[in-house]
C-alpha positions, 0 to 999 in steps of 0.5 A, a space after each residue: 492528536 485527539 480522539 475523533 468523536 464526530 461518528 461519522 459513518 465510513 464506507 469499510 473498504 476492508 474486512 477480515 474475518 476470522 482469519 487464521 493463517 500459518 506458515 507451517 504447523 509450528 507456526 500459527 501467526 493469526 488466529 481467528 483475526 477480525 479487522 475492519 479498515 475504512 476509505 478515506 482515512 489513513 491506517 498505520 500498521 506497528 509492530 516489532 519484526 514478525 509481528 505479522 504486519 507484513 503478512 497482514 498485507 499479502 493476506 488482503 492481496 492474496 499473495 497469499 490465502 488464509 488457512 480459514 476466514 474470508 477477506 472482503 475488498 470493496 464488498 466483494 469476496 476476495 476469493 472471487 477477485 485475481 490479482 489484476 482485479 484487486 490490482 485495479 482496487 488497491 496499489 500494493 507496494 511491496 516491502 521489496 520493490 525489486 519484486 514488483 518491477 519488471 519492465 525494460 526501462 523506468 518509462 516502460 514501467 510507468 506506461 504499462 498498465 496505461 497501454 494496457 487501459 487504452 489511453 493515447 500515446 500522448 496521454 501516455 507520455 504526459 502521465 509517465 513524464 509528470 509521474 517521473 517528475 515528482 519522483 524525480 526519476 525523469 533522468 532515469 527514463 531510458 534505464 532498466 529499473 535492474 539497475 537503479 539504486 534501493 531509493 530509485 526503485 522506491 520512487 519508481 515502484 510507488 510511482 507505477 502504483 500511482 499512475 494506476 489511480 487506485 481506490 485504495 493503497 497498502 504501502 509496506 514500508 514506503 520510506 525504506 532507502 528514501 532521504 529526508 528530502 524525498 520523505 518530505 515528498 512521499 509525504 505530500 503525495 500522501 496528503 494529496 491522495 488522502 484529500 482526493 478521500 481515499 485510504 492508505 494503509 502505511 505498514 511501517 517501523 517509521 513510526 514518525 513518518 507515519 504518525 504524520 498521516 495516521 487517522 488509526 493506529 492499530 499494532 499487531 504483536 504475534 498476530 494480535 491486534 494489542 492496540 486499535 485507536 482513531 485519531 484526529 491529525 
């Protein structure tokens, strides 16, 4: 991989500035952190466990808010936004997807936020039945999410993200409980999505599975970005 140097310019779709947040007074994770994340390029989060990585992504979602600073989605003032509004902006995969599924049955899962939209039965069903394909759940249709294995749940989880069409995906490790044949899937999802020239942010210890995609490496240790490169893939 080489150093990019073409300058082209990149719409920010993410901006963090001066942000500090902690846990409780013992703990200060972030002090005065400055990011900016762009459209159309994949950026890879690293960084040993309780490096922040995580929290990095709940803080852009506001699952939780930052002690100072402020955090811009898209140009606007996240403050402004509820978490259906930043839903709409950007598909959030949590680290444990059992914590993002909550419908009766995987089909219900999917066709949710469709029904929600407005869309047609038959488009309903023609969304829902292709997403289930790709993720090879269409078999688990019927079943509640409650009792899919860790694996299932991934694919079901990433596929309800993606059924939404989001502008913009923060995925907190993606490739948890997935099998080489489905990481290869996962994978392609990803390059098709990032030749649509839209951004993901891959937080991950699977390093190898994420320098596959990375246009940016950024590492984070005790809340300090140690590391902040571009790339060409």
């Amino acid at each position: 991989m080489n150093f990019k140097s073409d300058g082209a310019v990149m719409r920010r779709s993410i901006e963090l500035n001066k942000i500090s947040f902690s846990y409780n007074e013992n703990q200060r994770l972030f002090e005065s952190l400055s990011l900016v994340i762009y459209d159309g390029e994949t950026t890879v989060i690293l960084g040993r466990n309780g490096s922040g990585k995580t929290t990095l992504g709940k803080l852009i979602m506001g699952i939780i808010k930052p002690c100072k600073g402020n955090i811009v989605i898209f140009d606007e003032d996240s403050e402004k936004m509820n978490l259906g509004q930043k839903g709409q902006k950007i598909g959030y995969l949590f680290q444990n997807p059992s914590r993002q599924l909550f419908a009766a049955t995987v089909y219900e899962e999917l066709s949710f936020i469709l029904e929600l939209k407005g869309y047609e039965e038959c488009m309903i069903e023609e969304q829902a039945s292709k997403m289930m394909n790709l993720f090879q759940i269409e078999h688990l249709r019927g079943m509640s999410p409650f009792y899919l294995s860790g694996g299932e749940k991934q694919r079901l989880a990433l596929a309800a993200l993606l059924i939404n069409n989001p502008g913009y995906l923060i995925l907190d490790e993606p490739t948890t409980s997935l099998d080489p044949e489905r990481k290869e899937i996962l994978s392609k999802i990803l390059k098709q999505y990032h030749d649509e020239g839209k951004g993901i942010m891959l937080i991950t210890h699977d390093e190898s599975f994420a320098l596959t995609h990375a246009q940016r490496v950024i590492e984070i240790e005790g809340g300090m970005v140690t590391y902040d490169s571009k790339f060409e893939t």
